[in-house]
VEXDREN-2710 file (C-alpha; in Angstrom, 1 decimal):
% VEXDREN-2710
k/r/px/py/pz
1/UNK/0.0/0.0/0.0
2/UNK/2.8/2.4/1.3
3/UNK/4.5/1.7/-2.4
4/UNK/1.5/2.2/-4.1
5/UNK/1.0/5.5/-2.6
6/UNK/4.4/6.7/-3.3
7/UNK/3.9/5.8/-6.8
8/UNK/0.4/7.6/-7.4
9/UNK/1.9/11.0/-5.4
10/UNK/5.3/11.0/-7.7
11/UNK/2.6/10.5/-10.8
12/UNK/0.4/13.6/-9.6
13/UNK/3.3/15.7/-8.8
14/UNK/4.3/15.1/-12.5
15/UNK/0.8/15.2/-13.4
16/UNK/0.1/18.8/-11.8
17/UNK/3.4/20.3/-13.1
18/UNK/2.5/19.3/-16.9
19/UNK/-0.7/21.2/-16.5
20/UNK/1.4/24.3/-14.6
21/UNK/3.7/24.5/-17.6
22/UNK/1.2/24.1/-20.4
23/UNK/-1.1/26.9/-18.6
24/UNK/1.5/29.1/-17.9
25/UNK/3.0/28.9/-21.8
26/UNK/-0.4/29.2/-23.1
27/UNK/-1.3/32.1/-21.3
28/UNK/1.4/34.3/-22.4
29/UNK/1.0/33.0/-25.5
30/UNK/-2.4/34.5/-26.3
31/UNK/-2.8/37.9/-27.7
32/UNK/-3.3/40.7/-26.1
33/UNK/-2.4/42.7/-22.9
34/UNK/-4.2/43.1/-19.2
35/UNK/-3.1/46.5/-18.8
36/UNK/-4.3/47.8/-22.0
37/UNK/-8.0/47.9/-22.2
38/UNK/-10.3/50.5/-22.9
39/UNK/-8.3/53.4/-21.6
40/UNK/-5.1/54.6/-23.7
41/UNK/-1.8/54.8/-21.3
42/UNK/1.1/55.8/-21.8
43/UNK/4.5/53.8/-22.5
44/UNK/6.1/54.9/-19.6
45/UNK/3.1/53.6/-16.9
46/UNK/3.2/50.4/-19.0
47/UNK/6.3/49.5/-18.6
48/UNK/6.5/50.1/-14.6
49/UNK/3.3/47.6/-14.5
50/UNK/4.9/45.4/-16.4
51/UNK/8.0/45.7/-14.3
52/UNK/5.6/45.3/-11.3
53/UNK/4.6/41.9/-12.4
54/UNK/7.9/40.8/-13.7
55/UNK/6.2/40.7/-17.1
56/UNK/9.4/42.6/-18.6
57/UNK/11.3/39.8/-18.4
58/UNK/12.3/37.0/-20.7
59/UNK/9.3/34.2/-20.8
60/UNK/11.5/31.5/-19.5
61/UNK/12.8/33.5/-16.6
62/UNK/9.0/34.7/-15.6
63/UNK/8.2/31.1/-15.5
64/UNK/11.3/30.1/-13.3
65/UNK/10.6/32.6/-10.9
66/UNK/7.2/31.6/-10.9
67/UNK/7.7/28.4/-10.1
68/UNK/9.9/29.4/-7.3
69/UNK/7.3/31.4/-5.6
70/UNK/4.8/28.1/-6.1
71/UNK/7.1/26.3/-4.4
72/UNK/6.7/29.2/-1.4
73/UNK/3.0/29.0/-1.6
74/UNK/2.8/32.3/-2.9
75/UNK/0.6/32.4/-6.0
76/UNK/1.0/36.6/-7.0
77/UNK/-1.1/39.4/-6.6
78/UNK/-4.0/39.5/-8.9
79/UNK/-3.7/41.7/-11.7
80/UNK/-7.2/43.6/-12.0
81/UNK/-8.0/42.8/-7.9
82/UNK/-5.0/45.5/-7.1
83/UNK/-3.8/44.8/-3.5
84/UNK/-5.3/41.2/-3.2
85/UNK/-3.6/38.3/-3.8
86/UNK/-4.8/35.2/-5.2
87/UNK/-4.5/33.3/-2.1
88/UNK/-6.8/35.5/-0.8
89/UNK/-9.9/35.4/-3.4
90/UNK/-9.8/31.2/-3.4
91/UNK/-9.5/31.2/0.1
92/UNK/-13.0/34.1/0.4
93/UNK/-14.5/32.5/-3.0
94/UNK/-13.8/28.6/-2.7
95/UNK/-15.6/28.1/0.3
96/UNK/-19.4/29.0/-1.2
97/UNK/-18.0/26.7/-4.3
98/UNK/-17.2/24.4/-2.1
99/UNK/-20.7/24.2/-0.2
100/UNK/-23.1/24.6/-3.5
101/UNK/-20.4/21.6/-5.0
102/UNK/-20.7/19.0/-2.3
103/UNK/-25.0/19.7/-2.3
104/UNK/-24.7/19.2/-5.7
105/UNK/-22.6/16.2/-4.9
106/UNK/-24.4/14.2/-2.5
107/UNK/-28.1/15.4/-4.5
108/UNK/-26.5/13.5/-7.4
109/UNK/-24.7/9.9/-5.7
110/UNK/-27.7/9.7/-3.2
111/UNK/-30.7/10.1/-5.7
112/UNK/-28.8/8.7/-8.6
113/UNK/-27.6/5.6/-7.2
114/UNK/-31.5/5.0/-5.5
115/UNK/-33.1/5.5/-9.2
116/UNK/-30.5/3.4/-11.4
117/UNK/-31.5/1.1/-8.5
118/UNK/-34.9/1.0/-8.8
119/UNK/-35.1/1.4/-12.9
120/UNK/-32.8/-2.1/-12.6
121/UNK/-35.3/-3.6/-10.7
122/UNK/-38.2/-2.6/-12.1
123/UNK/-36.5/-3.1/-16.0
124/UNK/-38.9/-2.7/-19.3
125/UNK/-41.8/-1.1/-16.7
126/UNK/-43.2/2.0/-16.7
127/UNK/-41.1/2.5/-13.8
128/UNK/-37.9/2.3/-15.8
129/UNK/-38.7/3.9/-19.0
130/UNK/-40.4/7.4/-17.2
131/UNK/-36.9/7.2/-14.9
132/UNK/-35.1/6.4/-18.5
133/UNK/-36.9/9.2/-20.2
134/UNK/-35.8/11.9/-17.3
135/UNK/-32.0/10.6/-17.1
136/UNK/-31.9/11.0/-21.0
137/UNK/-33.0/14.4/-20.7
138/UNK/-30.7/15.6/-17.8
139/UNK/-27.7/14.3/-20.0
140/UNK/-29.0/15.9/-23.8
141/UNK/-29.8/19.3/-21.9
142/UNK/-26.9/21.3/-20.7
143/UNK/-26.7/23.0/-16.7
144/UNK/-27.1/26.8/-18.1
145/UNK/-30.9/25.8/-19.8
146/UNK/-31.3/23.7/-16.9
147/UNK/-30.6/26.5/-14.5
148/UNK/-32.6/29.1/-16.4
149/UNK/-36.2/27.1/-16.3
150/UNK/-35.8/26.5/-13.2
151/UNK/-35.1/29.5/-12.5
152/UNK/-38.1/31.2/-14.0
153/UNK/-40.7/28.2/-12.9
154/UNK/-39.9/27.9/-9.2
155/UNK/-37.9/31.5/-8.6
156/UNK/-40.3/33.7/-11.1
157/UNK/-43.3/32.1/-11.3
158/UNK/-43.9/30.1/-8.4
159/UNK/-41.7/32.2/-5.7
160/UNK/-40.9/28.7/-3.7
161/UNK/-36.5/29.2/-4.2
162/UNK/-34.8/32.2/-4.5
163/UNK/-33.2/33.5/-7.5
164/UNK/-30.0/35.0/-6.1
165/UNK/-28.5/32.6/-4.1
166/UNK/-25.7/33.7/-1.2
167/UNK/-25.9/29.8/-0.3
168/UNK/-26.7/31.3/3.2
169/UNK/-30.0/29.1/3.9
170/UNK/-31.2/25.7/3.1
171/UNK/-33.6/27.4/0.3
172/UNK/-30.8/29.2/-1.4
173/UNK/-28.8/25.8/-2.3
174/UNK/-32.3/24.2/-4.1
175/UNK/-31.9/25.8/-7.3
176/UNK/-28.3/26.0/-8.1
177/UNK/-27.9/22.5/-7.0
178/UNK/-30.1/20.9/-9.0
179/UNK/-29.0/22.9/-11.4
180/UNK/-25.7/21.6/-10.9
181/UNK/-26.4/17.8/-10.2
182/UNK/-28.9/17.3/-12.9
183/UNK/-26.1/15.8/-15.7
184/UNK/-24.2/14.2/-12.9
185/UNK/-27.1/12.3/-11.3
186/UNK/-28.9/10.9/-14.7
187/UNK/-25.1/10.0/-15.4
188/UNK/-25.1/7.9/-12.1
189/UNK/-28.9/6.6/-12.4
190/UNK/-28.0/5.0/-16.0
191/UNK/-24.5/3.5/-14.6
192/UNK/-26.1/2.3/-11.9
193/UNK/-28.8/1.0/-13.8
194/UNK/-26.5/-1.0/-16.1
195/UNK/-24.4/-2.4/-13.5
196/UNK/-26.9/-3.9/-11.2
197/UNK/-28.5/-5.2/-14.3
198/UNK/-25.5/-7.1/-14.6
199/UNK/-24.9/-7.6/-11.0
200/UNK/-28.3/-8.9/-10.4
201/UNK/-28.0/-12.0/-13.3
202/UNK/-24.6/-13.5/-11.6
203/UNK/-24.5/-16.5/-10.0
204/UNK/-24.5/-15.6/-6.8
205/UNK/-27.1/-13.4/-6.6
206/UNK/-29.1/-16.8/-7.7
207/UNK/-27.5/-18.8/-4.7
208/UNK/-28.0/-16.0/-2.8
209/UNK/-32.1/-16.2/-3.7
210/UNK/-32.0/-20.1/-3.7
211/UNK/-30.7/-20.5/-0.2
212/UNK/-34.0/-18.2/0.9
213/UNK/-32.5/-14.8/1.6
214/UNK/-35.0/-12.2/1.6
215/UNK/-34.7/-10.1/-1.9
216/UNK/-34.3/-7.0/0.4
217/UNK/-30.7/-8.7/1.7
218/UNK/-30.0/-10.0/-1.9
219/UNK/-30.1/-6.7/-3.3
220/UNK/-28.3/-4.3/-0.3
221/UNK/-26.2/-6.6/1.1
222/UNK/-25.0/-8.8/-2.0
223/UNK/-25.8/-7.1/-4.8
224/UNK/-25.5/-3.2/-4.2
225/UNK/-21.6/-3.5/-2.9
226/UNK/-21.0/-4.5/-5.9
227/UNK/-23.0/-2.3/-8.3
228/UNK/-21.8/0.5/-7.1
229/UNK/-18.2/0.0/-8.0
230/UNK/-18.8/1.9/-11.0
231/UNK/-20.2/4.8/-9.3
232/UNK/-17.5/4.8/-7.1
233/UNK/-14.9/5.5/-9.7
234/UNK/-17.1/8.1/-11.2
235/UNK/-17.8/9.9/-8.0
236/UNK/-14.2/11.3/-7.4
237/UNK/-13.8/13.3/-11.3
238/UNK/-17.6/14.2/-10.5
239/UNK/-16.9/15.5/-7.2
240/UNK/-13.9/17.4/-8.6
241/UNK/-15.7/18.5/-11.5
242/UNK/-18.8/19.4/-9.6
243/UNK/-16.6/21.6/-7.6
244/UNK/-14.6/23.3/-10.6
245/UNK/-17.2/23.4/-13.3
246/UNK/-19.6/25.5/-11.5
247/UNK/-19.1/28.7/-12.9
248/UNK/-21.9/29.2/-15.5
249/UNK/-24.7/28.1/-12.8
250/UNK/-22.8/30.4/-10.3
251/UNK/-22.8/33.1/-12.6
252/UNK/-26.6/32.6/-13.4
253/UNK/-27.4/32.5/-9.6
254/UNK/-25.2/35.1/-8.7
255/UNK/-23.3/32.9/-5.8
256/UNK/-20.1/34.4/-5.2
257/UNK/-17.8/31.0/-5.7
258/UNK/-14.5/30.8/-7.0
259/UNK/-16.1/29.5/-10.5
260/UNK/-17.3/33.3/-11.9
261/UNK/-13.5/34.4/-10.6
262/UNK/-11.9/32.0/-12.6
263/UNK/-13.9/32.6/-15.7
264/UNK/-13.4/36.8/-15.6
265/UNK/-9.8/36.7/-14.8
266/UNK/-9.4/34.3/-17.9
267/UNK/-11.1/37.0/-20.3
268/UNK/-9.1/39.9/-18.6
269/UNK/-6.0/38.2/-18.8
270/UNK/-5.0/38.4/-15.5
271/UNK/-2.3/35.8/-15.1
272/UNK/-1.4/35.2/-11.7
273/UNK/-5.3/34.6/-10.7
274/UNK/-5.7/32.2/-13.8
275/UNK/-2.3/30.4/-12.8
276/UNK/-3.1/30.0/-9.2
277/UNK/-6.8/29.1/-9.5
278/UNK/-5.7/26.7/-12.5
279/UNK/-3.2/24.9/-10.3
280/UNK/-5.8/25.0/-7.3
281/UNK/-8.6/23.3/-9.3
282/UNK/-6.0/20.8/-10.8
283/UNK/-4.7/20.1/-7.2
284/UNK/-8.1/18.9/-6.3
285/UNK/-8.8/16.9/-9.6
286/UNK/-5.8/14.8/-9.1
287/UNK/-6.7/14.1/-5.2
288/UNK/-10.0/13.0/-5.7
289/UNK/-9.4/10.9/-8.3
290/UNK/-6.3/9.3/-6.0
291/UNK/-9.2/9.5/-3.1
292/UNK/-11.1/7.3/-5.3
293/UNK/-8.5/4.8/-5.7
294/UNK/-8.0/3.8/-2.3
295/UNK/-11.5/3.7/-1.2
296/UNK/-12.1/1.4/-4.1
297/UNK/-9.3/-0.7/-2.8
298/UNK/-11.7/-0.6/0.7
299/UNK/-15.0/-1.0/-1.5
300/UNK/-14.1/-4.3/-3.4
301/UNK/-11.1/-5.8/-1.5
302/UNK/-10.3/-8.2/-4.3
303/UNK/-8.8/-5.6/-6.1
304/UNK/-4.9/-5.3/-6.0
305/UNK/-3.5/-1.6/-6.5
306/UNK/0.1/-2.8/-5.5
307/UNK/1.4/-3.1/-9.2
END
């Protein structure tokens, strides 16, 4: 196990410095400059901002001494947030991400995993095809259209959820997550469906049935540890991706998550807030899906994860 971890910690450090390098190169690759927007200035105030930033320098020694101050912990100051740096906005922003993500979360792994149940159970009913027909619909329509109706049907029209959330009461957290865990829990519901659907025709689920076990224990017991393998190596990227791909329905809601952040300081160009946020977000990828790993080592103990 210890060897195993060693090995999956030198792969993500190599992992997270390939996505550090490729960000930072592409970055100052792009046209254009974040000092120079609508307002003219002058060559000389330029220049000092640019000095400010160590953007005057060569590209290969802005991205050593960037790494450097990585290696510090010290991801910059922002360049349009004068006077904050971008330790500071993740560490105020991440947290409201970081509640309206895990809702979202546990909305889709809870309700998922009960209705991929069920439609298994229940296969070629009218149980399973209406639970089919709303699972095909939350993966063909995407979270911003999702967002929006139900924005206007239970915000607008029907007043039951607010429609600017500050994720501040239970209400506030209805609408953006659903919103958020519509795709990821008709994801689940169909995996889980076709998993127990296999699950449920093996052998010993049969035994299990023949020697008089009650279909409650069958299912729970014998054959839902099992099904849910599947879901468990999904549930890591989704959490992660839950958590970092949040931005449109935080934008439509108004919540003030990290998300919205990362999306402006993209279009203004503000390099040490994408770089830092970039590397934050790709931090917490690669530890959930290591996360997932060992728990699925703890899930299904026939697994070996020492090669």
């Amino acid at each position: 196990m210890v060897k195993y971890i060693l090995k999956r910690l030198l792969v993500s450090l190599l992992t997270l410095w390939i996505m550090f390098t490729l960000t930072f190169f592409l970055m100052h690759l792009t046209p254009g400059n974040p000092f120079i927007g609508d307002r003219k200035i002058t060559p000389e105030i330029l220049a000092n901002l640019e000095a400010k930033y160590g953007l005057d320098k060569p590209l290969f020694v802005q991205y050593e001494l960037y790494a450097k101050n990585i290696l510090h912990g010290d991801f910059g100051e922002s360049i349009k947030l004068a006077g904050q740096n971008v330790d500071e906005i993740i560490a105020r922003k991440f947290p409201y991400s970081l509640k309206l993500g895990l809702f979202a979360s546990a909305i889709a792994i809870v309700i998922g995993t009960i209705l991929g149940t069920i439609s298994a159970l229940k296969k070629n009913t009218g149980t399973d095809r209406f639970i089919m027909l709303i699972v095909t619909v939350g993966i063909a329509v995407p979270s911003f259209v999702v967002a929006t109706v139900s924005m206007v049907l239970f915000g607008v029209k029907l007043h039951w959820f607010p429609t600017v959330s500050q994720l501040d009461t239970l209400s506030s957290f209805i609408l953006p997550g659903f919103a958020l865990s519509f795709f990821p829990l008709s994801f689940i519901t169909r995996l889980m469906r076709s998993s127990m659907l296999d699950v449920i025709n093996q052998d010993y689920i049969r035994t299990a049935r023949a020697k008089g076990l009650s279909e409650r224990v069958v299912i729970f017991k014998h054959g839902l540890r099992n099904g849910i393998l599947p879901v468990v190596t999904y549930a890591g990227p989704m959490v992660a991706g839950v958590l970092t791909g949040s931005f449109v329905i935080e934008s439509i809601f108004s919540v003030p998550g990290l998300g919205s952040s990362f999306v402006t300081s993209i279009t203004a160009k503000d390099y040490p807030t994408v770089m830092g946020v970039t590397i934050f977000f790709g931090a917490l990828l690669i530890f959930m899906n290591f996360l997932v790993d060992i728990i699925y080592r703890f899930v299904d103990p026939r697994i070996n994860i020492t090669r």
